[in-house]
Biopython code that builds the backbone (N, CA, C, O; Angstrom):
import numpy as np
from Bio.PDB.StructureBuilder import StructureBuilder

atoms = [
    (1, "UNK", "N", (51.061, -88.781, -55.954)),
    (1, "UNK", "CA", (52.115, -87.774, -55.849)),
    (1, "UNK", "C", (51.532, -86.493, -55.260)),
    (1, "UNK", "O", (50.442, -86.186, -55.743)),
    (2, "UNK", "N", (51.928, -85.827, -54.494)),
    (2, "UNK", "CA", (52.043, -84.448, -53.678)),
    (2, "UNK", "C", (52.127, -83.725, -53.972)),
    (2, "UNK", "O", (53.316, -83.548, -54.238)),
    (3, "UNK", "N", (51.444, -82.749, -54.236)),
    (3, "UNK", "CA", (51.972, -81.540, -54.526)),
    (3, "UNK", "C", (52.265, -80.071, -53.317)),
    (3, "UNK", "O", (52.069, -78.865, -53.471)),
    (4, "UNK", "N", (52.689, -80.697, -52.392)),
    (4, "UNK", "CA", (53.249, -79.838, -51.201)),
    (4, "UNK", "C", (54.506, -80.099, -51.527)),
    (4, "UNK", "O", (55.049, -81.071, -52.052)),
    (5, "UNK", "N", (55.058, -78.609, -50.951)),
    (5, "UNK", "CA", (56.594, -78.398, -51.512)),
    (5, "UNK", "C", (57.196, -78.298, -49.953)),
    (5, "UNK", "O", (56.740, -77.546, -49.092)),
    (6, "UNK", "N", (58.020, -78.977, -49.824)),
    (6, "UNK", "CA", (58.900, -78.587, -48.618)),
    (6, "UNK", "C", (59.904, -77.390, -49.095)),
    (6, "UNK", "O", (60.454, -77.237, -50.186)),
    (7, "UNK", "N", (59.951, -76.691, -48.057)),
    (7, "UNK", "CA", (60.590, -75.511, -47.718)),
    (7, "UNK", "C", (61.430, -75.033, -46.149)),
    (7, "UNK", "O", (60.961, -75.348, -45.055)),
    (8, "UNK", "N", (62.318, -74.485, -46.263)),
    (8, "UNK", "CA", (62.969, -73.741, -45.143)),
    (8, "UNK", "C", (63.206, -72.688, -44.797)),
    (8, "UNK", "O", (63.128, -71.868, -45.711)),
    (9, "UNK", "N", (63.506, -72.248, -43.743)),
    (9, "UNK", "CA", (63.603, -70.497, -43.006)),
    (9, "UNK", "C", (63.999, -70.038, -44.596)),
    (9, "UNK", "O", (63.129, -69.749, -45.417)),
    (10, "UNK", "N", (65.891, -70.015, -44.981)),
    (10, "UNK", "CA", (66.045, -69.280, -46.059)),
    (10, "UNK", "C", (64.988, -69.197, -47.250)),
    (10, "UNK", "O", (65.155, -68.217, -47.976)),
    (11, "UNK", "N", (63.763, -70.173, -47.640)),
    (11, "UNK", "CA", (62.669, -70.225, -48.763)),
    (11, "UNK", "C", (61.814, -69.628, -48.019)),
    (11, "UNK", "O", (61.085, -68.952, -48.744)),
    (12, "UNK", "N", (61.572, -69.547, -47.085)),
    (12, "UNK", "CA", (60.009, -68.990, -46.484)),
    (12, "UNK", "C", (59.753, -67.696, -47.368)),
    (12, "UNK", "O", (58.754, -67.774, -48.082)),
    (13, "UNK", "N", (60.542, -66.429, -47.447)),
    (13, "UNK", "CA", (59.844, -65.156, -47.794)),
    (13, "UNK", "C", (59.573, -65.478, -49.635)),
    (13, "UNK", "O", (58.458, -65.328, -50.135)),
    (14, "UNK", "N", (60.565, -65.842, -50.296)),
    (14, "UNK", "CA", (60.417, -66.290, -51.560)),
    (14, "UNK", "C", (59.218, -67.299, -52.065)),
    (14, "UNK", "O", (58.978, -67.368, -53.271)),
    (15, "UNK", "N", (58.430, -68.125, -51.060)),
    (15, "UNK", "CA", (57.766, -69.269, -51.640)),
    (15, "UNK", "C", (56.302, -68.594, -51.036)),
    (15, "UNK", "O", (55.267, -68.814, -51.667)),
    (16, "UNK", "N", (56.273, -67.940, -50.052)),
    (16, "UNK", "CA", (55.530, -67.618, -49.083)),
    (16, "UNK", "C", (54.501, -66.736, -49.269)),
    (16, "UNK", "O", (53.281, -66.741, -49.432)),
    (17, "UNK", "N", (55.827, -65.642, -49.153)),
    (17, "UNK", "CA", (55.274, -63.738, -49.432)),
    (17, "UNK", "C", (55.287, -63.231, -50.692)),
    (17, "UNK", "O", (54.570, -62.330, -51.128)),
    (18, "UNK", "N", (56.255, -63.936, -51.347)),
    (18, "UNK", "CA", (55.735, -63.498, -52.884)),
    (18, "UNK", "C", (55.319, -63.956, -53.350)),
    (18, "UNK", "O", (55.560, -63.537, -54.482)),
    (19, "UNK", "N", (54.421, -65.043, -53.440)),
    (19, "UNK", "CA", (53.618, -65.901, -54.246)),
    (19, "UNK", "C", (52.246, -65.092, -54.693)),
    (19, "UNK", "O", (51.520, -64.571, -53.847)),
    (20, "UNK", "N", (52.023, -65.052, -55.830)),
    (20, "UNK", "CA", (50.895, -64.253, -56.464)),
    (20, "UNK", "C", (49.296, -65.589, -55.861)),
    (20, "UNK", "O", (48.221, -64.999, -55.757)),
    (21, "UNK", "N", (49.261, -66.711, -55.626)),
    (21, "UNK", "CA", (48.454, -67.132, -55.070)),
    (21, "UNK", "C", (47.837, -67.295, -53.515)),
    (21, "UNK", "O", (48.260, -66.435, -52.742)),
    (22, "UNK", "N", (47.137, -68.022, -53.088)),
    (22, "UNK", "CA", (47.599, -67.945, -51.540)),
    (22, "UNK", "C", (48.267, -69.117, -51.599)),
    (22, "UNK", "O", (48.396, -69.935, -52.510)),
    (23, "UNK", "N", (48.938, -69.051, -49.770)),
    (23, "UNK", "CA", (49.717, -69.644, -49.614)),
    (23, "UNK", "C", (49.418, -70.560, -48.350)),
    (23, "UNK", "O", (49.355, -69.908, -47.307)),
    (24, "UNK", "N", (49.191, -72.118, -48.193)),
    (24, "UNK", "CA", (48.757, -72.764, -46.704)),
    (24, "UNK", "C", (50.177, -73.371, -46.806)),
    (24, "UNK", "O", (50.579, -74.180, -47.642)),
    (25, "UNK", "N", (51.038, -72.650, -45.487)),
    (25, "UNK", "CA", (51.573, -73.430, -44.900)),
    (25, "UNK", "C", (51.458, -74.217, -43.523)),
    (25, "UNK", "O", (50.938, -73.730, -42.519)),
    (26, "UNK", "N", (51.977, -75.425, -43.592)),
    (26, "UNK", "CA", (51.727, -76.565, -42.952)),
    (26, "UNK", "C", (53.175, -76.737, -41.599)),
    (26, "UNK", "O", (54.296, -76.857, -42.095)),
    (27, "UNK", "N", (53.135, -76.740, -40.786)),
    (27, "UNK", "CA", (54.175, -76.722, -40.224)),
    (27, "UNK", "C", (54.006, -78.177, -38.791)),
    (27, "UNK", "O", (53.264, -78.296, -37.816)),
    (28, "UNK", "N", (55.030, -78.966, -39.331)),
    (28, "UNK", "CA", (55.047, -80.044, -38.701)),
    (28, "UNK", "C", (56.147, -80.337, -38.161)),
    (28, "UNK", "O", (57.221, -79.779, -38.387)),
    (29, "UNK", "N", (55.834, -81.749, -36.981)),
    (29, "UNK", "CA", (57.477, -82.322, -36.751)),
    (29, "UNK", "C", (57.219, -83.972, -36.816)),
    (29, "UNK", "O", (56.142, -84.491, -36.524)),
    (30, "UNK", "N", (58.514, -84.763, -37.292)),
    (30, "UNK", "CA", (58.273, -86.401, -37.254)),
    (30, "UNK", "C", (57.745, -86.720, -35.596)),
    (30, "UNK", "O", (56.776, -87.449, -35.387)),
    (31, "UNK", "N", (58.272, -86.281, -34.844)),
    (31, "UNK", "CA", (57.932, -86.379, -33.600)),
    (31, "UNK", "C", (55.853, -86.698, -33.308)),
    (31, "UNK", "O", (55.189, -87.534, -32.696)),
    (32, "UNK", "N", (55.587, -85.633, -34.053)),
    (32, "UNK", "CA", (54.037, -85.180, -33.761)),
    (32, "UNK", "C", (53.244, -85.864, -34.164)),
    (32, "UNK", "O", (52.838, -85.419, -35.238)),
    (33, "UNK", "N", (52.413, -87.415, -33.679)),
    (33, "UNK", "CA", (51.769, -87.875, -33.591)),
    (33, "UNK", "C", (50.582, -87.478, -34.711)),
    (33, "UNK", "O", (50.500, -88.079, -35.782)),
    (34, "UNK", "N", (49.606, -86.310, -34.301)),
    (34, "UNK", "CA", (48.726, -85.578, -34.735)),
    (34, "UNK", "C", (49.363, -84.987, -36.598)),
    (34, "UNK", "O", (48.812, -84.907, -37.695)),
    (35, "UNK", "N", (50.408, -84.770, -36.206)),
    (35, "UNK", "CA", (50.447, -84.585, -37.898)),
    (35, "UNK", "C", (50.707, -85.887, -39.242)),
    (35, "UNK", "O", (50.786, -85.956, -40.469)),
    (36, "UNK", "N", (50.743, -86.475, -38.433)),
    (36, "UNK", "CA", (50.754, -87.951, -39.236)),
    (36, "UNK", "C", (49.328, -87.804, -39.522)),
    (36, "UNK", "O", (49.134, -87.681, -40.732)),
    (37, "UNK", "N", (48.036, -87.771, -38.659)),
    (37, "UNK", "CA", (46.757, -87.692, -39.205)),
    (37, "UNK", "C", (46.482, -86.517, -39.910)),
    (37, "UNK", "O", (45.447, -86.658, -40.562)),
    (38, "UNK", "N", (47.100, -85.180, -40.070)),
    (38, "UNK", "CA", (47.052, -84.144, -40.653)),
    (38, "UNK", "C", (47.184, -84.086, -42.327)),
    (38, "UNK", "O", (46.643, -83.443, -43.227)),
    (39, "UNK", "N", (48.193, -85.109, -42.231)),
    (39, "UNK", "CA", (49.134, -84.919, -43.873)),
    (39, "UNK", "C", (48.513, -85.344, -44.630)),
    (39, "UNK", "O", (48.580, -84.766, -45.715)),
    (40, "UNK", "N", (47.896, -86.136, -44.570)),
    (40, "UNK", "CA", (47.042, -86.907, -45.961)),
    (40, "UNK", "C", (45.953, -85.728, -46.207)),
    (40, "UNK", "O", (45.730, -85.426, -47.379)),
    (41, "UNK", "N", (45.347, -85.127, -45.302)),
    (41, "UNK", "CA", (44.235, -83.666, -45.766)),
    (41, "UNK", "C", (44.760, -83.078, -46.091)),
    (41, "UNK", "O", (44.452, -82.907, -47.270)),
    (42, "UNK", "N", (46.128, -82.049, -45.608)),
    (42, "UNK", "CA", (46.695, -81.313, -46.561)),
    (42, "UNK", "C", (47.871, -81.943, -47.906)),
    (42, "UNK", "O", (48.691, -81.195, -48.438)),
    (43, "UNK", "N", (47.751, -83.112, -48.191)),
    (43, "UNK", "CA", (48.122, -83.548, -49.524)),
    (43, "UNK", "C", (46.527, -83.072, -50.224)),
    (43, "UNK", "O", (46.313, -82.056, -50.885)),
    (44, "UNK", "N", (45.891, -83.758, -49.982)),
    (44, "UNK", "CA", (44.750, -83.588, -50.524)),
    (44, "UNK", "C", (44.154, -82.302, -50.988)),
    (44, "UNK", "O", (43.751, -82.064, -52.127)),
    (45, "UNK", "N", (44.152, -81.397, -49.816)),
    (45, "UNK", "CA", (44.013, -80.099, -50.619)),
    (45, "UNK", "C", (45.183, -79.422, -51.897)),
    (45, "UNK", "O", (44.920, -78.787, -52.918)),
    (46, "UNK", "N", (46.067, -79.716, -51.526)),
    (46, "UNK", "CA", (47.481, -79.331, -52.257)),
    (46, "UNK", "C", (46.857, -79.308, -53.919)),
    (46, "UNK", "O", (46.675, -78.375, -54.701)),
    (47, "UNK", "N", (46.597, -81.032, -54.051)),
    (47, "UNK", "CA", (46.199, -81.614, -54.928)),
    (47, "UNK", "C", (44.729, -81.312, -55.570)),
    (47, "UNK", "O", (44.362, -81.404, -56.741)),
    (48, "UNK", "N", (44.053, -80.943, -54.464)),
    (48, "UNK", "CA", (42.637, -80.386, -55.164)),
    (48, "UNK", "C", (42.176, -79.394, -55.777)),
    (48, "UNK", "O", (41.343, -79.267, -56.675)),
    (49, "UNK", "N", (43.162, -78.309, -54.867)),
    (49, "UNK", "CA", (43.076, -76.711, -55.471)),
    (49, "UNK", "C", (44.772, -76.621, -55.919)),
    (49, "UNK", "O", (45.250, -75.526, -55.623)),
    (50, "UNK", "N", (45.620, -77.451, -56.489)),
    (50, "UNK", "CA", (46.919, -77.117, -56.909)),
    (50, "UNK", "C", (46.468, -75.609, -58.103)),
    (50, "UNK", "O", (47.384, -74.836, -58.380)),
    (51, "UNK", "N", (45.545, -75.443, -58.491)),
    (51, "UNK", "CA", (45.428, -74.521, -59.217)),
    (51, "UNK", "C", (44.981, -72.903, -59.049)),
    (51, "UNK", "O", (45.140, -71.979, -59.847)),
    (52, "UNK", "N", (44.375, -72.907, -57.737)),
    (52, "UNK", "CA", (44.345, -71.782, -56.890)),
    (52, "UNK", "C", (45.230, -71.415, -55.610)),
    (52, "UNK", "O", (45.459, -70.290, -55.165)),
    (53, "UNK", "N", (45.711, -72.781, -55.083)),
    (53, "UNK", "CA", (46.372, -72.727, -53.889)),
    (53, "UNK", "C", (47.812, -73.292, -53.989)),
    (53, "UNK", "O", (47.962, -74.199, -54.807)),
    (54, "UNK", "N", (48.727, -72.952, -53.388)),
    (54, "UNK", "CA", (49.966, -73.618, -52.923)),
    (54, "UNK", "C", (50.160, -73.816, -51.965)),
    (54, "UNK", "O", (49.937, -72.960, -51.109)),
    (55, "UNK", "N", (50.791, -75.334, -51.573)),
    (55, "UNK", "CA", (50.719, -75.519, -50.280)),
    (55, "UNK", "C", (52.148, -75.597, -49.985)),
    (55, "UNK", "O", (52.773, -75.312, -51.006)),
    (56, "UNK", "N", (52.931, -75.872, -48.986)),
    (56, "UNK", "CA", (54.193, -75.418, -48.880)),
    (56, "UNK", "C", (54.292, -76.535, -47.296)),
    (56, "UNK", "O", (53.385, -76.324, -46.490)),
    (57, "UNK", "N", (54.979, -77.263, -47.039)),
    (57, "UNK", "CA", (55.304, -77.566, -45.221)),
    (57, "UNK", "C", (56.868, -77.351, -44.805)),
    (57, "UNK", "O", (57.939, -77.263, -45.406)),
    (58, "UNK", "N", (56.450, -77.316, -43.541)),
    (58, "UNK", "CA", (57.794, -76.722, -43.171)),
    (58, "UNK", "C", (58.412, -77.654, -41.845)),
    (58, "UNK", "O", (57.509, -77.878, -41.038)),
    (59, "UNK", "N", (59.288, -78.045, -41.576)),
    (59, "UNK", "CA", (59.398, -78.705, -40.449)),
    (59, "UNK", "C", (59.549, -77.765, -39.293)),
    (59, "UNK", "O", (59.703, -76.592, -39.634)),
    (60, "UNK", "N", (59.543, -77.958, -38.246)),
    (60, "UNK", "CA", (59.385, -76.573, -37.098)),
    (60, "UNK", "C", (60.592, -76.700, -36.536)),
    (60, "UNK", "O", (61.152, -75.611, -36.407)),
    (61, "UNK", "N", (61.458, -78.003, -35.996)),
    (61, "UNK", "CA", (62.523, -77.816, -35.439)),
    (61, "UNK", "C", (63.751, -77.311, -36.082)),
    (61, "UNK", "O", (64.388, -76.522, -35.385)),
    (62, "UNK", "N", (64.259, -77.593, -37.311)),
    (62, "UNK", "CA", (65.549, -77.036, -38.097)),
    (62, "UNK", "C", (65.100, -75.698, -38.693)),
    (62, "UNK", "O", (65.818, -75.094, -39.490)),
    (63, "UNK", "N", (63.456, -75.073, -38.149)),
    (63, "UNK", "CA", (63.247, -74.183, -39.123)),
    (63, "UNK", "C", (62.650, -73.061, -38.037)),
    (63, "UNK", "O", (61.474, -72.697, -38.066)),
    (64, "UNK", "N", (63.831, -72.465, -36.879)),
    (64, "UNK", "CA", (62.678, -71.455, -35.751)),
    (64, "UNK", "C", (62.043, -70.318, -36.434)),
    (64, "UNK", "O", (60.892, -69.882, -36.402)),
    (65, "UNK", "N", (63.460, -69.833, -37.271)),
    (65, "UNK", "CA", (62.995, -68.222, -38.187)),
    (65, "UNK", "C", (61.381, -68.257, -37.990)),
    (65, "UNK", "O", (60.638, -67.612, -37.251)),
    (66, "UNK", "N", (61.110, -69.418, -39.090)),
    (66, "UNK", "CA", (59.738, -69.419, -39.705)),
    (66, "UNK", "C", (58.548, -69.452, -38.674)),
    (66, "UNK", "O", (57.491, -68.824, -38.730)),
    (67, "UNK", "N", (59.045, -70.468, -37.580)),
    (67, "UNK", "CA", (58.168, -71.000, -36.589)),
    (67, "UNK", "C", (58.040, -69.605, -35.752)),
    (67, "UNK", "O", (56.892, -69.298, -35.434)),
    (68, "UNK", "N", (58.922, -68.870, -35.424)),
    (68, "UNK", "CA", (58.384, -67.700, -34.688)),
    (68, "UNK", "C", (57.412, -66.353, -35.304)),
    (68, "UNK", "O", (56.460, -65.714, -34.854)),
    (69, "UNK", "N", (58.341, -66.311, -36.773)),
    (69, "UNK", "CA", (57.278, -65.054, -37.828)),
    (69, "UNK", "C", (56.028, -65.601, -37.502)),
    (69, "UNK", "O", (55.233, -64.850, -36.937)),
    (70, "UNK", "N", (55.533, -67.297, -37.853)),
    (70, "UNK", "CA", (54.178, -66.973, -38.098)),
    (70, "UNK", "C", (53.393, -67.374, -36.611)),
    (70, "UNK", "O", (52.216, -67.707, -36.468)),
    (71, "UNK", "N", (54.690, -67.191, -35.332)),
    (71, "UNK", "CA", (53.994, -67.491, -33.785)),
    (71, "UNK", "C", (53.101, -68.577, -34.030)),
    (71, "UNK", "O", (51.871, -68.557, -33.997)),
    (72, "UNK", "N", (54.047, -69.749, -34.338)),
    (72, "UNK", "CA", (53.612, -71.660, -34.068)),
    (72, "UNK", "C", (54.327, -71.711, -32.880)),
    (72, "UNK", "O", (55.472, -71.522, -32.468)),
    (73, "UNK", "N", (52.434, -72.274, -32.191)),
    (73, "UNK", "CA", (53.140, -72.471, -30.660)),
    (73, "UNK", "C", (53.016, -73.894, -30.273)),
    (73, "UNK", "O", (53.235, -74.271, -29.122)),
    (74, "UNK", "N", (52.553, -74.932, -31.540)),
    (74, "UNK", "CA", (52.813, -76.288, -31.595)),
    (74, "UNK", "C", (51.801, -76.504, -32.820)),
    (74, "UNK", "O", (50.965, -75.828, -33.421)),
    (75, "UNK", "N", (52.435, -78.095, -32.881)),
    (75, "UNK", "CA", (52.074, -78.659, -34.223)),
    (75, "UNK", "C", (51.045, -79.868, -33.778)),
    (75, "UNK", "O", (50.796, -80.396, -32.694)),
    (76, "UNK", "N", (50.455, -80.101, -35.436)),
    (76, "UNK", "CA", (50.661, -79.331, -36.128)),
    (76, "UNK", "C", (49.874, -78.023, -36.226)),
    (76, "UNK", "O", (49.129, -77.583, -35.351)),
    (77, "UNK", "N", (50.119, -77.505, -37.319)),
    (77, "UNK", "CA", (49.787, -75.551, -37.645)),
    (77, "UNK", "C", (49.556, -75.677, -39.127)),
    (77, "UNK", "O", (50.134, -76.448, -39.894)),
    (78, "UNK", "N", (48.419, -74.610, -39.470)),
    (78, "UNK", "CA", (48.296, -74.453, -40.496)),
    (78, "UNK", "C", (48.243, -72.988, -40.550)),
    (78, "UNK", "O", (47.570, -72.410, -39.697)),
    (79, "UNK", "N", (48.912, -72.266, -41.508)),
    (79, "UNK", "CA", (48.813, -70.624, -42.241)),
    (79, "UNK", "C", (48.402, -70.472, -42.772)),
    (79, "UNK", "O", (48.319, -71.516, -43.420)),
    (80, "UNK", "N", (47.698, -69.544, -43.347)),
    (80, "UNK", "CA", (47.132, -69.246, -44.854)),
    (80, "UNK", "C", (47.787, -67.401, -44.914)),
    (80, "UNK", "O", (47.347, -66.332, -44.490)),
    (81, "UNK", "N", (48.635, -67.688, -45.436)),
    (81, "UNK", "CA", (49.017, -66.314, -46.343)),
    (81, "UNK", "C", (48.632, -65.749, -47.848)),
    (81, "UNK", "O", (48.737, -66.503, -48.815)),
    (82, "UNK", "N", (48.206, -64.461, -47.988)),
    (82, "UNK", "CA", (47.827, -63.941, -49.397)),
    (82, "UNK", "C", (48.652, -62.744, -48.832)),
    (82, "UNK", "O", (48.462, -61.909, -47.947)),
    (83, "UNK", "N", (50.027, -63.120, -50.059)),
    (83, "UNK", "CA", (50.980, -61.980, -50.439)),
    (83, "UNK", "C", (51.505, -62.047, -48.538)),
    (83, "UNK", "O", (51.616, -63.192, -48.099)),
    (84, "UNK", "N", (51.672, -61.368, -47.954)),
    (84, "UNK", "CA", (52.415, -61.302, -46.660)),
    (84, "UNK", "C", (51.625, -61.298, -45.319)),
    (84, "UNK", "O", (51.904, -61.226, -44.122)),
    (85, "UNK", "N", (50.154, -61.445, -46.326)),
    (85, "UNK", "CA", (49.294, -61.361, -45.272)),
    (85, "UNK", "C", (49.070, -62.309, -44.332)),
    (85, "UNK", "O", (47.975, -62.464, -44.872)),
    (86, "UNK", "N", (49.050, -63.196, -43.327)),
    (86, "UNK", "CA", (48.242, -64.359, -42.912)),
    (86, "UNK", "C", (46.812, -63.983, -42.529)),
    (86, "UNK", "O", (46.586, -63.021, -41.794)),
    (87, "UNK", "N", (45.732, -64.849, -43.098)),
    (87, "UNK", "CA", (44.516, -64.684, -43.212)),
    (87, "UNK", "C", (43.979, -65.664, -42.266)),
    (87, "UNK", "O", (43.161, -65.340, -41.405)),
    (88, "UNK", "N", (44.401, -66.795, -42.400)),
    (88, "UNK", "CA", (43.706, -68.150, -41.402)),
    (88, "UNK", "C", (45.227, -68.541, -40.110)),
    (88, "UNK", "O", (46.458, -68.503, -40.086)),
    (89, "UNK", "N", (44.426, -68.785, -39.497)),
    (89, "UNK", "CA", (45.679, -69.370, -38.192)),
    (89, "UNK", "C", (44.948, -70.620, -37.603)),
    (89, "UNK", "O", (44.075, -70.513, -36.741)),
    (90, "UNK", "N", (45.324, -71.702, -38.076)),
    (90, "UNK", "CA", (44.950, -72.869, -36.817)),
    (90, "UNK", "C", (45.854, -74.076, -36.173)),
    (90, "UNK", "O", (46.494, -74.917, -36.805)),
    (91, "UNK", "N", (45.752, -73.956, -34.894)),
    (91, "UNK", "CA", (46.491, -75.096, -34.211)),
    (91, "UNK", "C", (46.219, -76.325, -33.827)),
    (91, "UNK", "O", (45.668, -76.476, -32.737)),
    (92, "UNK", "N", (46.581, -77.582, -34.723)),
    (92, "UNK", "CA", (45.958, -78.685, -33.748)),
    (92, "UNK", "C", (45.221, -79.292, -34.942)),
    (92, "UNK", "O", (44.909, -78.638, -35.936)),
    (93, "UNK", "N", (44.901, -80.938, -34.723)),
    (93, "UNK", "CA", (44.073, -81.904, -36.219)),
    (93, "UNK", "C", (43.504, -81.159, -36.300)),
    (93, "UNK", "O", (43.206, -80.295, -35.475)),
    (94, "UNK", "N", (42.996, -81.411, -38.055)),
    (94, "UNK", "CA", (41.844, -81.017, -38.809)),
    (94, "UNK", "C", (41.585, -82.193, -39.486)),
    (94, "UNK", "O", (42.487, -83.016, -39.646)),
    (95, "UNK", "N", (40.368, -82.394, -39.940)),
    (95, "UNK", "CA", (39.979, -83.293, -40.830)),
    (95, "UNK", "C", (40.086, -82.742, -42.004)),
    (95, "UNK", "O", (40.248, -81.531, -42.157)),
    (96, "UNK", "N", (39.995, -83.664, -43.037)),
    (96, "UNK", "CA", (40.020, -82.897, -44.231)),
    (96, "UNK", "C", (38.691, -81.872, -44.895)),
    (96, "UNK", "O", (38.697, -80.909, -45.662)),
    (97, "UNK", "N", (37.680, -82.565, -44.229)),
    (97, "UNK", "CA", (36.356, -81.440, -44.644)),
    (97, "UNK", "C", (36.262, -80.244, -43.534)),
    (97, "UNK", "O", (35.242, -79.554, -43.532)),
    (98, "UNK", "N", (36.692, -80.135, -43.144)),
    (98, "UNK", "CA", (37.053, -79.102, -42.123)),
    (98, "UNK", "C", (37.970, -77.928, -42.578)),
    (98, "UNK", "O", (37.601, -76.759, -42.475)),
    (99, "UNK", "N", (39.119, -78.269, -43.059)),
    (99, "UNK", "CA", (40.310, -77.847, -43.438)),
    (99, "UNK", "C", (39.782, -77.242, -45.152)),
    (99, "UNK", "O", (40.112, -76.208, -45.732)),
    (100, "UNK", "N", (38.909, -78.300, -45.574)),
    (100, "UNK", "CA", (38.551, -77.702, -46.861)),
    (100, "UNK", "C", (36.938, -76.488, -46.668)),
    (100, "UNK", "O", (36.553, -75.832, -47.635)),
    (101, "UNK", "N", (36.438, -76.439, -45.705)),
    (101, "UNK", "CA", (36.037, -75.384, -45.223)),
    (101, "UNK", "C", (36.626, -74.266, -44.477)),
    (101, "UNK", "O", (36.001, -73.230, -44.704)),
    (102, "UNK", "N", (37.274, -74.162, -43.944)),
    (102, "UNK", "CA", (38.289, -73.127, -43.662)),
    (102, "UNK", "C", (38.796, -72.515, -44.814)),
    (102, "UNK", "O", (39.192, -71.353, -44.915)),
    (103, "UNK", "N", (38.746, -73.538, -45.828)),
    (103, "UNK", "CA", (39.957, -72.504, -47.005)),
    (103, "UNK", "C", (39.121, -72.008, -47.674)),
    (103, "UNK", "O", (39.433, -70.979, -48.273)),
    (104, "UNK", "N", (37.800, -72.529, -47.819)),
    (104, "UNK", "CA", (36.799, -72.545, -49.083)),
    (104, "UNK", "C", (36.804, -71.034, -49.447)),
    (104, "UNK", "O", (36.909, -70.748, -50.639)),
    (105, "UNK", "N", (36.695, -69.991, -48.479)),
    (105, "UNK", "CA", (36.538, -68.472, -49.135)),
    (105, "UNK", "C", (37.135, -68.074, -49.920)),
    (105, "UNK", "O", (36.859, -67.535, -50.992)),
    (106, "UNK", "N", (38.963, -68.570, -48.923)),
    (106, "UNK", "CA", (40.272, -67.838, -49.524)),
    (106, "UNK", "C", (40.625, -68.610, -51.079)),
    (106, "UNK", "O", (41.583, -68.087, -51.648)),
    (107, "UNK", "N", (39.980, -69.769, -51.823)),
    (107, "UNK", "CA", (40.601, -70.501, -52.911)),
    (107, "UNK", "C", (39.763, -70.074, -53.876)),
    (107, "UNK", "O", (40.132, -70.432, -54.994)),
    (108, "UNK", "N", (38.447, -69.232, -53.847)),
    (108, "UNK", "CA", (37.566, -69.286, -55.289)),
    (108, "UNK", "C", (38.201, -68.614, -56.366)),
    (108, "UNK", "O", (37.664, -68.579, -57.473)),
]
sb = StructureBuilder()
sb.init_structure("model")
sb.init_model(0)
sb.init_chain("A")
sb.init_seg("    ")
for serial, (resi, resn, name, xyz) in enumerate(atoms, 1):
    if name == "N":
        sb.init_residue(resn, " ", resi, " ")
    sb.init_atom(name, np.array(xyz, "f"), 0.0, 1.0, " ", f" {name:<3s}", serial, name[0])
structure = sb.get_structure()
């Protein structure tokens, strides 16, 4: 079981910006090849740091609001927000030890 929460434009500022933890959102489409290899690493983190981190995905096409605030210029995308901030920006696979180095600063 997952602990990534799907969300939409109207949830973005509520799940996002006010979250007292950080926040990796994931922004994908069924279309995108590459995020099919994406999802199982960010389940995984979801699930690893569910206790420091929240992870959140978003689909990009029913959702532009979101896709333009955080300037996704294709998928998949990963965010890392603390409070309204975005801290990490990356476009394009990650592996999962990769992805869990990228976060490693923002989760201690």
């Amino acid at each position: 079981m997952s602990s990534v929460i799907k969300i939409t434009d109207s949830e973005f500022e509520t799940e996002v910006f006010q979250e007292s933890k950080p926040v990796l959102v994931y922004f994908w489409a069924n279309w995108c090849g590459p995020c099919k290899l994406v999802s199982p690493s960010v389940d995984w983190v979801a699930n690893q740091y569910s206790d420091r981190l929240k992870v959140v995905k978003l689909e990009v096409d029913p959702n532009p609001n979101s896709v333009a605030k955080c300037q996704v210029e294709g998928v998949p995308a990963l965010r890392l927000f603390k409070g309204d901030e975005m801290v990490i920006s990356h476009e394009g696979a990650i592996g999962r030890q990769a992805l869990n180095d990228m976060l490693k600063e923002y989760i201690q």
